[in-house]
C-alpha positions in Angstrom: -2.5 -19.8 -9.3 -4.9 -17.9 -7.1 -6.4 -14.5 -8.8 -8.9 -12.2 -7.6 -10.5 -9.8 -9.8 -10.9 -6.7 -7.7 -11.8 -2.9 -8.7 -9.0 0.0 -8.9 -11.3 1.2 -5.9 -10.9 -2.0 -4.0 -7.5 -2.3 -5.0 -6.5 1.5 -3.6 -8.3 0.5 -0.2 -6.0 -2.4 0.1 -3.0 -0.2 -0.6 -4.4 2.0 2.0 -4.8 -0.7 4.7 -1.7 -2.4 4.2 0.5 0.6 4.4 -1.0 3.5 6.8 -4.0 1.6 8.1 -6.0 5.1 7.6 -5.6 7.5 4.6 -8.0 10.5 3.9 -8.3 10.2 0.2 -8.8 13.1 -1.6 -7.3 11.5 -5.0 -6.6 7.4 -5.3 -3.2 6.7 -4.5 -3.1 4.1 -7.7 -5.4 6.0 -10.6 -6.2 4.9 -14.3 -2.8 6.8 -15.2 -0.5 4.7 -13.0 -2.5 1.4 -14.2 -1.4 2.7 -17.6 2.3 3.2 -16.4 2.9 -0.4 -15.3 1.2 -2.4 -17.4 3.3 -0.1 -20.6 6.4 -0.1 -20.8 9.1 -0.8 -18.9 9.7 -0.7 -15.7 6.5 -2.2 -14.8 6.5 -0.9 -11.2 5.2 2.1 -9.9 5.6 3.1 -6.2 2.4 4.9 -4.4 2.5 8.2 -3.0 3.0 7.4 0.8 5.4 8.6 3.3 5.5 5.2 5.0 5.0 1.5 4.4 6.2 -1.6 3.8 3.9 -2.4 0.3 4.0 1.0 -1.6 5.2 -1.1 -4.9 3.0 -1.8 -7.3 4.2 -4.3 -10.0 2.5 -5.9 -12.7 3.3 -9.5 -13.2 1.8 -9.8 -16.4 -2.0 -10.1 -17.5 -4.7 -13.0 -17.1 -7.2 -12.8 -20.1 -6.2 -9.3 -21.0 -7.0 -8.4 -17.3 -3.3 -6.8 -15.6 -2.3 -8.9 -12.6 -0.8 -6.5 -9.9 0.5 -7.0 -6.3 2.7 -4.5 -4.3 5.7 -5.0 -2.8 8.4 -3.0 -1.0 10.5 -0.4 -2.8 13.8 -1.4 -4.7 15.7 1.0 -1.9 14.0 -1.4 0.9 15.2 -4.7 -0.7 18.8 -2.5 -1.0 18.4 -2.0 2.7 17.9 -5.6 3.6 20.3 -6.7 1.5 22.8 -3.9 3.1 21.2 -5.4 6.5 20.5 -1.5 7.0 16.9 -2.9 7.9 16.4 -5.9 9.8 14.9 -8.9 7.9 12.2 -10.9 10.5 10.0 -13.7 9.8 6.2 -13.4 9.8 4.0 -13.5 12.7 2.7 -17.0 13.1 -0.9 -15.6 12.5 0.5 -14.5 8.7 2.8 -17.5 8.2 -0.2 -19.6 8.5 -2.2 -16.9 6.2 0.5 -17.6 3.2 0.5 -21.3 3.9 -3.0 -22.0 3.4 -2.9 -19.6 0.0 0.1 -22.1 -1.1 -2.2 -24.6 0.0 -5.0 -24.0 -1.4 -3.5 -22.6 -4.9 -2.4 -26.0 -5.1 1.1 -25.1 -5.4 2.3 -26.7 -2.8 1.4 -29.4 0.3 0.9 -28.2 3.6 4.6 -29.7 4.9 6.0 -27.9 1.7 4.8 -24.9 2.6 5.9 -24.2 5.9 9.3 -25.5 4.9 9.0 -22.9 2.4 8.2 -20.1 4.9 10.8 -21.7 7.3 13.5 -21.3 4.7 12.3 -18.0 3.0 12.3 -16.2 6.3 15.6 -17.2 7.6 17.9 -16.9 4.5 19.6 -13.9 3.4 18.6 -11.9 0.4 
């Protein structure tokens, strides 16, 4: 598995740049409170105040030497809406296919073939 231990800071700025590009941040958008939230109790999700975006999600996937492990993701009423086919599903450009390949890669979880079979598959099949 490939971690990166980033700040709360850094990790707002990537909420920031892959959701609305630009955001004029008075307050974070994911504070010490909403770490707090999601690495509690259940749920352990928590979306981001934004009006748009694909990745306002945040979910813990569990901790790493008492350090929380977080990604974002799309909101349960967008996976709803692909399901629904109320949005369109698409697969990735080939610029970000190749971006996910070579993180499967290098993680070591799978070989290069592997991977793109994966991508293949996991962007053509229904949810």
């Amino acid at each position: 598995m490939c971690l990166y231990r980033i700040t709360l800071e850094q990790f707002n700025d990537l909420l920031v740049q892959e959701n609305v590009g630009r955001y004029a941040m008075s307050s974070p958008l994911f504070d010490l409170a909403a770490l707090k939230s999601v690495t509690g109790e259940e749920p352990h999700s928590l979306e981001v105040r934004l009006e748009k975006g694909w990745y306002r999600n945040v979910v813990c996937l569990g901790k790493e030497h008492n350090i929380p492990i977080l990604t974002m993701t799309c909101t349960p009423s967008d996976i709803e809406g692909f399901k629904s086919g109320e949005l369109a599903l698409c697969a990735p450009s080939k610029n970000y296919a190749n971006t996910i390949v070579r993180g499967l890669v290098e993680g070591e979880q799978l070989s290069q073939e592997e991977a793109m079979s994966y991508i293949q598959e996991a962007s053509t099949k229904a949810l």
